[in-house]
C-alpha positions as CSV (number, residue, x, y, z in Angstrom):
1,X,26.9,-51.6,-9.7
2,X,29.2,-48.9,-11.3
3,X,28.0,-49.4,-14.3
4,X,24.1,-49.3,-13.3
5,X,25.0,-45.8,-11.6
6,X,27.0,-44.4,-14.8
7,X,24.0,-45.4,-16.8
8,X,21.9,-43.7,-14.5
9,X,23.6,-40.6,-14.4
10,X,23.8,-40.5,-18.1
11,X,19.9,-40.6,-18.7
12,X,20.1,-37.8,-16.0
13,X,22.2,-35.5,-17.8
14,X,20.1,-36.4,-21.0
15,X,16.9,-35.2,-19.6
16,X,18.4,-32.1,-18.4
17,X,19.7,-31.4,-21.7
18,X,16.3,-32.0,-23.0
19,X,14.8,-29.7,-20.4
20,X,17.6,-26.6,-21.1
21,X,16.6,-26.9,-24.9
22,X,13.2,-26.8,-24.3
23,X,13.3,-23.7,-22.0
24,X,16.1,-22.3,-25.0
25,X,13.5,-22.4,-27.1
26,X,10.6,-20.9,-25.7
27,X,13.2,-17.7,-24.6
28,X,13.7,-18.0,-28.0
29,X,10.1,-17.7,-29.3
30,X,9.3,-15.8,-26.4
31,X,12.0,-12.8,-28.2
32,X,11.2,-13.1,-32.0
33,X,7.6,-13.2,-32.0
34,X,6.1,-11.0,-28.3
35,X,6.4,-8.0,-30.8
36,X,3.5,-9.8,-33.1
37,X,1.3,-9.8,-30.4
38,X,-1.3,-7.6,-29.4
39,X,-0.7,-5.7,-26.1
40,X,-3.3,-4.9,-23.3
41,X,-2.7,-1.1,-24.0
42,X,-2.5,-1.6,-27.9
43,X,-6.0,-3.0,-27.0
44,X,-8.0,-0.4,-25.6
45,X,-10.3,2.4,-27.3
46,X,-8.7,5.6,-28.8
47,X,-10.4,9.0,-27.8
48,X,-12.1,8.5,-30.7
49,X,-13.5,5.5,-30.3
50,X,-14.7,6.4,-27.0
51,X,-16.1,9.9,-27.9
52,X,-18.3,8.0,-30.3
53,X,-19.7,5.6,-28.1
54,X,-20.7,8.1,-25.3
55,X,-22.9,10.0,-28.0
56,X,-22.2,13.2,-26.3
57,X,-21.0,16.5,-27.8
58,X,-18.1,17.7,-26.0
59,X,-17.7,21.6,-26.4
60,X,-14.0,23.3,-25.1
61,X,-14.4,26.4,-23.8
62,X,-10.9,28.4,-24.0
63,X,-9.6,32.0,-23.2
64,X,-10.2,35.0,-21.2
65,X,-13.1,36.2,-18.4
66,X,-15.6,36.5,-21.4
67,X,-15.8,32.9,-21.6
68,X,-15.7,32.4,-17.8
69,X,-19.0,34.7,-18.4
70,X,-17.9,37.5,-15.7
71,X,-20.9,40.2,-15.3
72,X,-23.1,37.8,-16.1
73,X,-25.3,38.2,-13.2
74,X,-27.0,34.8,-14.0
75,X,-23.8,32.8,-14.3
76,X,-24.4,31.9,-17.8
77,X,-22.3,33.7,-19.8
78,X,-22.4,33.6,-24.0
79,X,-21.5,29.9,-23.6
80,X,-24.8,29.0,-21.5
81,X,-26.4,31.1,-24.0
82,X,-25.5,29.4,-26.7
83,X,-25.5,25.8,-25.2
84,X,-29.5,26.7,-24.5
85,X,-30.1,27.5,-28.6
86,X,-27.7,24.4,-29.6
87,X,-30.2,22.0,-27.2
88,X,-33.0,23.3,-29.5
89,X,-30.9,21.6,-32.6
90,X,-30.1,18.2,-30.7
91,X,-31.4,15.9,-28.3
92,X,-27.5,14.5,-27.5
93,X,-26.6,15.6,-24.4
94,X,-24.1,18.7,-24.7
95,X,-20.8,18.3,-22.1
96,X,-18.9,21.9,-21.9
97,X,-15.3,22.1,-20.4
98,X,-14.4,25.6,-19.8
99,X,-10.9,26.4,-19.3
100,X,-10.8,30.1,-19.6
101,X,-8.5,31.8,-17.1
102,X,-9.9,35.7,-16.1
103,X,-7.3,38.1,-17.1
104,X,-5.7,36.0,-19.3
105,X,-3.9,37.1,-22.4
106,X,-2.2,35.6,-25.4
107,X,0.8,34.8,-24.6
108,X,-1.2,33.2,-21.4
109,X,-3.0,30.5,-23.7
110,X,0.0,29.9,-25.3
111,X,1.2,28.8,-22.4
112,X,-1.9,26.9,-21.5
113,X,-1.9,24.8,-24.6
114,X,1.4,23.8,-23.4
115,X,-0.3,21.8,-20.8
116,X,-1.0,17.9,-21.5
117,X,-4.1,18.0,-19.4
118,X,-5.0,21.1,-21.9
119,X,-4.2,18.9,-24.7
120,X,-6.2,15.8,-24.0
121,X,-9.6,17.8,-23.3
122,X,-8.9,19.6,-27.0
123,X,-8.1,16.5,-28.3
124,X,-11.7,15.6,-27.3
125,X,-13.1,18.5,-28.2
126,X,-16.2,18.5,-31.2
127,X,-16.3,21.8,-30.8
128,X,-14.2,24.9,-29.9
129,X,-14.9,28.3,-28.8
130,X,-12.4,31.0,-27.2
131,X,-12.1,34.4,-26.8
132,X,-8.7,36.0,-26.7
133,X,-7.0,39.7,-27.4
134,X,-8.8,41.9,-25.6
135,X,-6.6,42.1,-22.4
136,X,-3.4,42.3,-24.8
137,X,-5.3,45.3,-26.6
138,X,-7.3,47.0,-23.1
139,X,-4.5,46.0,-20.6
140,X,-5.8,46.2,-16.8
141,X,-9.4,46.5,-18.6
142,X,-8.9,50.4,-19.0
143,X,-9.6,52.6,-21.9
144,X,-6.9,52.7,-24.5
145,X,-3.5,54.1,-23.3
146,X,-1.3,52.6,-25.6
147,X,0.2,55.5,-28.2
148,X,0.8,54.1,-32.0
149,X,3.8,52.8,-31.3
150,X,3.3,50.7,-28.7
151,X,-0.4,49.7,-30.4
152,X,2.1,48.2,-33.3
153,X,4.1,46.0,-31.2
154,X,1.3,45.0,-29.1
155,X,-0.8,44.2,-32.1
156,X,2.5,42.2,-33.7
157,X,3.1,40.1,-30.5
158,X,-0.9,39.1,-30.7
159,X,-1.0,38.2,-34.2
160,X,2.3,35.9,-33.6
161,X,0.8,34.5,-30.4
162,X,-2.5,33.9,-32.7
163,X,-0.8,32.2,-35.1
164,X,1.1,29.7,-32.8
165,X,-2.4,29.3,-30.9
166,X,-4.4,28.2,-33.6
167,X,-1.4,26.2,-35.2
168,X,-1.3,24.2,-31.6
169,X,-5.1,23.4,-31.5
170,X,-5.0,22.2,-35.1
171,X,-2.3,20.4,-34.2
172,X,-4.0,18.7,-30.7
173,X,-7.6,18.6,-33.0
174,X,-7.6,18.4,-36.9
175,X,-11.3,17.9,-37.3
176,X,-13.2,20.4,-34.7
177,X,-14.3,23.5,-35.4
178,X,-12.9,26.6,-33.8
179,X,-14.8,29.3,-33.5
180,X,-12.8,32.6,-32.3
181,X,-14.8,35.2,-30.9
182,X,-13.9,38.7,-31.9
183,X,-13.4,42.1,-30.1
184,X,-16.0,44.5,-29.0
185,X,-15.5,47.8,-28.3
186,X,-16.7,48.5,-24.5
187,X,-15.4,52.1,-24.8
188,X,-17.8,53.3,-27.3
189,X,-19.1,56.0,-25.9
190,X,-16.4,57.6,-23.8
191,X,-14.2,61.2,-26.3
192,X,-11.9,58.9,-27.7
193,X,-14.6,56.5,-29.7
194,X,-13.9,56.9,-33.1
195,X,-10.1,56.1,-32.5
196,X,-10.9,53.1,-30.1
197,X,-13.2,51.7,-32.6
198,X,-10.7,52.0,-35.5
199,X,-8.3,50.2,-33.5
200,X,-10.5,46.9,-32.5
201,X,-11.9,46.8,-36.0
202,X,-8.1,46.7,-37.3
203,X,-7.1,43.9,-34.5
204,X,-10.3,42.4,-35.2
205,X,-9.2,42.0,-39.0
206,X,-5.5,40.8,-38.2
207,X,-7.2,38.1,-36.5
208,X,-9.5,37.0,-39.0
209,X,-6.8,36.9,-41.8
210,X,-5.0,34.7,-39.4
211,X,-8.1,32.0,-38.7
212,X,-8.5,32.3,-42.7
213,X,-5.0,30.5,-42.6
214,X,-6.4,27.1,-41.1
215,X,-9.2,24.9,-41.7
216,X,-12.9,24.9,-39.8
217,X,-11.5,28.0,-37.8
218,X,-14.3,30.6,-38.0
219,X,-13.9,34.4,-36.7
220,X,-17.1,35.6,-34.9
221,X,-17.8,39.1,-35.7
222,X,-19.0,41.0,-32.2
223,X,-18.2,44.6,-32.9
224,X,-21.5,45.3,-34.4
225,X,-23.7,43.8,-31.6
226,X,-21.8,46.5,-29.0
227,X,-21.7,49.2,-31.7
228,X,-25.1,51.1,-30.5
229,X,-26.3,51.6,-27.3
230,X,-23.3,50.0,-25.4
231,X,-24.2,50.4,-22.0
232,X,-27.3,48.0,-22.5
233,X,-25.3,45.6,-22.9
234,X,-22.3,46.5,-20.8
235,X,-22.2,45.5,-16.4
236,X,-21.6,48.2,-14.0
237,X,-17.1,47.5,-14.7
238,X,-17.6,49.0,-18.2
239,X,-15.9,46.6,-19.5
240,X,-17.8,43.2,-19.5
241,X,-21.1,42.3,-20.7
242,X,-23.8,42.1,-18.8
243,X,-26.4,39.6,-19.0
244,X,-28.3,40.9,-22.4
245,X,-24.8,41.2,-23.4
246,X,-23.7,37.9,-23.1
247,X,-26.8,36.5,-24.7
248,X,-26.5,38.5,-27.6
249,X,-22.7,36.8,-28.8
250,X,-24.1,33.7,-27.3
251,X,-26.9,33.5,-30.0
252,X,-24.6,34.8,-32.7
253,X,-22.1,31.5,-32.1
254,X,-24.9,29.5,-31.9
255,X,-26.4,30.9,-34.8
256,X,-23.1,29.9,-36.8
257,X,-23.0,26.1,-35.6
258,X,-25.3,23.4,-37.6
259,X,-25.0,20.2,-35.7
260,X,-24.3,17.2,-38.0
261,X,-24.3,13.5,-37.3
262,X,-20.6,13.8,-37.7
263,X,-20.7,16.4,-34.9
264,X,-22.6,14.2,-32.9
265,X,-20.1,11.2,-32.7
C-alpha cells in the first residue's frame, strides 16, 4: 500500500515538473521573440498612407486676420478666392483647415506651432499658406509710429521669429509647399507714404531672403497689387482688404500653385 502511494506521488511530482517546464518555456519564448512581432499600432496607416487614400488635398491655412479673411464682407477671404481658381485646376475635392488667430503676431505663431494639435494638421498639410508680420510691423493696426530705432529691433525680432517659423514647419512637413504671403502697404495714401512704403518693401525683402533659406517655401509678392488706388481695395478699418481686395492676393496664390498628381495624394 506504501509503496503504491509513493509511486503515485512520484508520477505526480513528475507531471508537475513537466507542466512548470512547459510554462518556463513559453515565458521564455514569450520574452525573446514578442519584440519580432508585429504590433496592432505598428500595424496601422501612417498619415501618409491615409492622406493618399482619401484623394483629398488638404490646404493649412496659418497666421493673422488676413487669412481669417476679416473685411471680407462675403466671408471668403484670399483663401476662398483662391480655393475657387484651384477647383478650376482639379476635380479632387479641396479640404482647407484655417488656423489663423486675428491679431496674431510672430512670436504668436511661434508659439502656435508649439502645439501638437498644430503639428499634426501641418503634418497633413499638401499645401501651406500664411500670412504673418504685419501686426509686428503696424502694431494695434495704426499707421507707423515706430521711430528707426525701434523699426530695427522690431524688424530683428521678426526675422528671428521667421526663421524659427519656417524651420518648425519644415520640420513638421518636409514635402509641402509653403507659400508666405507678403506685406501690403494699407497706409498708402495718408503724408507719410513714401516712408511707410520703403519700410514694408524692406521687411518684405528680409522675409523673402529668409523663405530663400528652405525648400518649396515661396514669398508672395502683395505690395504691388495695393500700390495704386488703395482704397479700392481697402474695407472701411483702413487696414484690411475688402472684398476686391482679398480676391486680388487670392488669385495671385492661386496663380503660383500647379496642382500635380503628387499634390493630389
Amino acid at each position: 500500500m506504501r509503496r503504491n502511494i509513493v509511486s503515485l506521488l512520484m508520477m505526480v511530482a513528475a507531471l508537475s515538473a513537466l507542466l512548470w517546464l512547459g510554462g518556463l518555456a513559453l515565458v521564455v519564448q514569450d520574452q525573446l521573440f514578442t519584440a519580432a512581432k508585429p504590433s496592432v499600432e505598428q500595424k496601422r496607416p501612417s498619415a501618409n498612407e491615409a492622406k493618399k487614400r482619401d484623394g483629398e488635398i488638404d490646404i493649412v491655412a496659418l497666421g493673422d486676420s488676413l487669412t481669417r479673411g476679416t473685411g471680407d464682407e462675403s466671408g471668403k477671404g484670399y483663401i476662398g478666392y483662391m480655393v475657387d481658381a484651384l477647383r478650376r485646376q482639379t476635380d479632387k475635392p479641396i479640404r482647407v483647415t484655417n488656423l489663423a488667430v486675428r491679431g496674431l503676431r510672430s512670436d504668436g505663431l511661434l508659439r502656435q506651432l508649439g502645439q501638437p494639435e498644430i503639428q499634426r494638421q501641418v503634418a497633413m498639410a499638401d499645401l501651406i499658406v500664411m500670412t504673418i508680420g504685419g501686426n509686428d510691423l503696424f502694431q494695434g493696426g495704426e499707421a507707423l509710429r515706430l521711430n528707426a530705432k525701434q523699426l530695427d529691433e522690431a524688424k530683428r525680432r521678426y526675422v528671428e521669429n521667421l526663421d524659427r517659423i519656417f524651420a518648425a514647419l519644415r520640420r513638421f512637413n518636409s514635402e509641402a509647399v509653403i507659400f508666405a504671403i507678403g506685406l501690403y502697404n494699407p497706409f498708402g495714401d495718408l503724408d507719410d507714404a513714401k516712408r511707410t512704403s520703403a519700410v514694408v518693401r524692406d521687411w518684405n525683402f528680409a522675409s523673402a531672403e529668409v523663405a530663400a533659406r528652405y525648400p518649396n517655401i515661396v514669398a508672395v509678392p502683395t505690395f504691388d497689387l495695393f500700390a495704386l488706388h488703395v482704397n479700392d481695395y481697402l474695407y472701411s478699418d483702413h487696414f484690411h482688404p475688402n472684398k476686391e481686395g482679398y480676391k486680388r492676393i487670392g488669385e495671385r496664390v492661386a496663380s503660383l500653385i500647379t496642382l500635380t498628381e503628387e499634390d493630389e495624394r
